[in-house]
Structures are given as structure tokens and as C-alpha cells.
N, C-alpha and C positions, 0 to 999 in steps of 0.2 A: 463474195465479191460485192462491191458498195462501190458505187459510182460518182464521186462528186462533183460538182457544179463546175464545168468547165474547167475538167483535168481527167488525167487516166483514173482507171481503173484502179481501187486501193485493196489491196488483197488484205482482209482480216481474220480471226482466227485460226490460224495456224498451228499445227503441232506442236510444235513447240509452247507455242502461249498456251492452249489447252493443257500440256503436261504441265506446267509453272505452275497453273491455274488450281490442277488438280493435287500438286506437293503441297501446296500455301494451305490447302484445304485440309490436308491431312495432318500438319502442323500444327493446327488449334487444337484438337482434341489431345495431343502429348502431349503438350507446354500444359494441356490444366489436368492431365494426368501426374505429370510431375509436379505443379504445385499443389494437387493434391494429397501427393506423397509427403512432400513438406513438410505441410499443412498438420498429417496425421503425426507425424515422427514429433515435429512441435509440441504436438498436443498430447501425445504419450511421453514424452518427457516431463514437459511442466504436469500431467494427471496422474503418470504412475506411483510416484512416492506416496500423495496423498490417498490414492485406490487402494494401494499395498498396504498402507496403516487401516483404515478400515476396513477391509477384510480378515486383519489380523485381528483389531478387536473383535471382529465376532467369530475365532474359531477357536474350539477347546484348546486347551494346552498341551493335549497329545501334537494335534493336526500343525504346529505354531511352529516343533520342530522335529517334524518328522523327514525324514528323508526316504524316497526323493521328496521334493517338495510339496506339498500340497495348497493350489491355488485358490481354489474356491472352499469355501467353510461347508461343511456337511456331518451335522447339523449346526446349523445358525445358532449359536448361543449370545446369550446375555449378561454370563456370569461377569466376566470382564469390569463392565458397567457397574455393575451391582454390586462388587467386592470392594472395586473404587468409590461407591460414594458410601460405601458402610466403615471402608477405614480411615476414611481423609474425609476431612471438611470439604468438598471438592466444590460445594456450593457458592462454600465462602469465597476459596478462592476465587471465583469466577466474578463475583459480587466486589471482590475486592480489587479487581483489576479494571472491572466497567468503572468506576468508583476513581481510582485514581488517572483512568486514562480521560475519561469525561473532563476532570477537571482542571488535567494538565493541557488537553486540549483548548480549552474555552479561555485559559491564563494563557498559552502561547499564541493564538488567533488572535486575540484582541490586541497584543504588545504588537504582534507581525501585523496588523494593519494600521495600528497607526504609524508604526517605521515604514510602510509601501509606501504612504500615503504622501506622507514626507518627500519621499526617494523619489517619487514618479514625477513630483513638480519641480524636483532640482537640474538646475542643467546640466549636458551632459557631463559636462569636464569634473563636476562635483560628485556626477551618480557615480560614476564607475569605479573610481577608486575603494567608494564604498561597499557596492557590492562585488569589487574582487577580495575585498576585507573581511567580508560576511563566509563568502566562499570558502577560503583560504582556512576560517575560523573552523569548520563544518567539514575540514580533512583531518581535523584531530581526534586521535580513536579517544573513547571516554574513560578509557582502562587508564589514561593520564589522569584524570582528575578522580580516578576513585579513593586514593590516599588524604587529600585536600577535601573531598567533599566530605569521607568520611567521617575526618578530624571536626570539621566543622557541624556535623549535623550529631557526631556526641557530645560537642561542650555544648548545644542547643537543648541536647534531651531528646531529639525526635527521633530517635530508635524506637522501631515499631511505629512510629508514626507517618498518617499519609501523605504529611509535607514533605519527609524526607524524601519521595520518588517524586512527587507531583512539582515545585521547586526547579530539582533540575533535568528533570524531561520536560518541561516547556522551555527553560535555556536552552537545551542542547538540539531541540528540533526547528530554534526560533531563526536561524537562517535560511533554512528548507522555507519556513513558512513567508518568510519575506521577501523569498524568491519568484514563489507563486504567486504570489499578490500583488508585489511592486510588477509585475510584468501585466498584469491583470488594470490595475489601476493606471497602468501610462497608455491604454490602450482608450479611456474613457476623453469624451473632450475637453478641451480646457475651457470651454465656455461655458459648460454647465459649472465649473466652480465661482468662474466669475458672477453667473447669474445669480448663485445660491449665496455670494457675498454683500451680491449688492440688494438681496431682500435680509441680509440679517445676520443668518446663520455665521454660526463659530463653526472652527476647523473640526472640532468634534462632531458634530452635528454635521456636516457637510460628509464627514465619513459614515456617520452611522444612516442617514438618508439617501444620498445619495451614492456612495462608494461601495461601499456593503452590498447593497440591491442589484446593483448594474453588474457587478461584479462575481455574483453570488456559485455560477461554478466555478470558476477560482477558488471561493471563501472554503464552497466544500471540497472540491480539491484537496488543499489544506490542514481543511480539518483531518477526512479521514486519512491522509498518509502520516499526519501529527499521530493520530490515533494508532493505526498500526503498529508505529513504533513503539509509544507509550505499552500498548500490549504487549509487545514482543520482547519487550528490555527484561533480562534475565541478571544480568551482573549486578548493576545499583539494586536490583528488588532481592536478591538471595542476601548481597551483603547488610542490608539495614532493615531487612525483616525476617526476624528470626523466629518469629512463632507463628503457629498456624491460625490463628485468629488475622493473623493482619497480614501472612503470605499472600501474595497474588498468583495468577494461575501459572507462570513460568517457576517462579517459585518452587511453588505447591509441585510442579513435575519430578523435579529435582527431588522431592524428598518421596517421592513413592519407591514402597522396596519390598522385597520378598517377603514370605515366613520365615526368611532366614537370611543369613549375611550370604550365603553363598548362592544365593535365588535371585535370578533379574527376571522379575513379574513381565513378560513381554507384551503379553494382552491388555495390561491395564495401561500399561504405559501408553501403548496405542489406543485405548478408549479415551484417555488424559487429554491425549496430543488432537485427534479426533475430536471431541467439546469443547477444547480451544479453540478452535478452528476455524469450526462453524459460526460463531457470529461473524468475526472478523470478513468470512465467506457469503453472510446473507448481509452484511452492510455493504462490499462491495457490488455485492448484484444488484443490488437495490440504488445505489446513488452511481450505477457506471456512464452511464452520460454524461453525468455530471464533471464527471473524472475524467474521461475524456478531451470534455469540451473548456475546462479549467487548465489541462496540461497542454493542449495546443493553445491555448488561448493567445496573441501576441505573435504565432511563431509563422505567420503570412500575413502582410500587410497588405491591403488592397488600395 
């Protein structure tokens, strides 16, 4: 009971409110028992395929299909590894896809920002149509253009060669990448362009100085989801590269095979797909901030 200033008696905590008090209480720890659960289910989704491949690369060929199943590998083998890189160039491929993703990356970034650069100082009635155009371009599967691209890169001669992939995987990821960066670049002020015009600077120059830098987890952004792709493209790389000097490492999966037409090597396959992986897996841990803070970049305005 609590008395105040020139009125009755206020009667407080009461039963009632004490049990309210103590439900509310009991609440928080389910809701983060539950998003806990979530949380794990999430993470054993997105981590089990990739767990399951490497376990299978390291278990003998008995254990791989034994029934019942066998989870954990006993004993840890290496053979997998070591069959694969003694019958496949497995080096090269790996070399050959750093190689052509590198370069398809740095040719698509650099066209994708000077088209942002463009876009972000156009007004609106002019930007939008453009980039629902860009969009629009970027819902086309490429399995349309592999007949045309085809035709085109053998009356070039570039069979087997790394312009054949590198060409059109920076056109075909070059709306992704003008998406991220014109969003990126309209977020910059307009006074600093003004400023940098009126000591000198060309529109080149105002990108590479000013645009670039301010905007730089965007650029990588960009880059590595350019990059991903360029690594993961498996259609355009089987079709225009046919030997294993110039295969790249999707490629190169594709053609690993038994002692025999009736043998699917399961453990190599999985050591294959496991070495792939792993960079693609230490370059995004390594720039995730980045990546992050480039893909919300633009999408809350203060």
C-alpha cells in the first residue's frame, strides 16, 4: 500500500500483476529457446551438404556405401585426395578458374562502375527505366545464349581459350554488378562531385578517386558475388573448353570417373567438390563485412 500526496490509499502489487509479471518472465527464455532451434535447423541445413561431402572425402570406399550408413569416417583416409590429384590435373584446374574468374571480375567491376556512376547522377524519371532494363536483362537463363555465343567464339578461334569464358561472364554478371554500385554511388553526396569538378578532375578520375574509395564495400561486394559466379559457371566452361590443360575446376568435376564406365568414384568426387570450395569459403570469411555492409548499403536512409 503507497500512500499519495493528498488522496487515498493506492493498493499495488497485487496478484494478479505479480503472476503477469512472473509469465512475461518465463517467456523470454522460450522465445530464445525457440529461436535457438531455428537458428540450429538453419544452420544444419545450409552446413549439412557441405559436412556430408567432406566426410565422404575422407572415408574408405567400403564405409562410403555401406549399409546402414556410416557417419563418421574410421579410419580418416587420404586416399580420395591423392588418386585425384595423380589422375587429373586438378591443380590446373583450380589455377584455371582463379585465372579466368580474376579477370572476368576486374573487366566486369570496372564497366559496372562506370555505368553506377552514370545512373546515380541521372534523374529519377531517366534512372529507373534503366535499371528495370538492366533487371529485366539479368532474368534471362544463359542456356539462351549458348548457341550464339557458341557460334561466335568458333569463328573467333577461341576454343580453349580464356576469353571465351572471361567475355561473357563479365556481360552476364554486369547488371548484378551495376546494381550494387549504382545503389552504392547515389548514396555519396553530390557536392563532393561538384567539388572535385570544379579543381579539375574528369569523370574518370572523380570515379577512380572519389567513387571507388567511399564506396569500396559495395566495389567488394561486387567483386566477390562477380567472382562466385565466374567460379561456379559450369555450362559456358564444359562447352568451350574441352581439354584439360584449359578446363576450369567445374569443368574438371565433370570429367572425373571411375576405373571403369560402370564406377561413380564417390570419394573423389567429394574431395573435387570439397577443393572447390574452400577458397570460394576463405574469401568470403575473409571480406564478410564487407559483404554485408556493401549489400545493405542504400537500403535505410537516415
Amino acid at each position: 500500500m503507497t500512500a499519495p500526496r493528498g488522496g487515498a490509499p493506492r493498493r499495488t502489487g497485487g496478484p494478479r500483476d505479480r503472476a503477469g509479471t512472473a509469465t512475461a518472465g518465463r517467456g523470454v527464455p522460450a522465445a530464445r529457446v525457440l529461436w535457438g532451434l531455428a537458428l540450429a535447423l538453419v544452420l544444419a541445413w545450409s552446413v549439412g551438404p557441405a559436412a556430408w561431402q567432406a566426410l565422404t572425402a575422407l572415408k574408405p570406399d567400403a564405409q562410403i556405401t555401406h549399409v546402414p550408413t556410416v557417419y563418421l569416417p574410421h579410419p580418416v583416409t587420404w586416399k580420395h585426395v591423392e588418386t585425384l590429384w595423380s589422375r587429373k590435373p586438378f591443380g590446373t584446374y583450380l589455377a584455371n578458374s582463379a585465372w579466368v574468374a580474376t579477370w572476368a571480375t576486374l573487366l566486369c567491376v570496372s564497366f559496372a562502375a562506370l555505368a553506377a556512376a552514370g545512373l546515380a547522377r541521372m534523374p529519377g524519371r531517366g534512372r529507373e527505366p534503366l535499371l528495370l532494363g538492366l533487371l529485366f536483362l539479368s532474368l534471362f537463363p544463359p542456356i539462351l545464349l549458348l548457341f550464339p555465343l557458341y557460334e561466335g567464339v568458333r569463328w573467333l578461334g577461341w576454343i580453349n581459350h580464356p576469353l571465351a569464358l572471361i567475355l561473357p561472364y563479365a556481360a552476364l554478371n554486369l547488371p548484378l554488378a551495376v546494381w550494387v554500385l549504382e545503389s552504392a554511388f547515389r548514396q555519396l553526396p553530390l557536392e563532393l562531385d561538384e567539388a572535385a569538378r570544379l579543381d579539375g578532375l574528369s569523370a574518370l578520375a572523380r570515379i577512380r578517386r572519389i567513387h571507388l574509395p567511399l564506396a569500396m564495400p559495395a566495389v567488394a561486394t561486387a567483386a566477390i558475388l562477380v567472382f562466385i559466379f565466374c567460379w561456379n559457371e559450369f555450362m559456358l566452361a564444359l562447352t568451350f573448353m574441352t581439354t584439360d590443360a584449359c578446363k576450369t575446376v567445374t569443368a574438371g568435376i565433370a570429367s572425373v570417373s571411375g576405373a571403369s564406365l560402370y564406377e561413380i568414384p564417390w570419394g573423389q568426387l567429394s574431395a573435387a567438390i570439397v577443393l572447390a570450395t574452400l577458397p570460394l569459403v576463405l574469401l568470403v570469411l575473409v571480406f564478410e563485412r564487407r559483404i554485408v555492409s556493401g549489400l545493405t548499403r542504400g537500403a535505410i536512409k537516415g
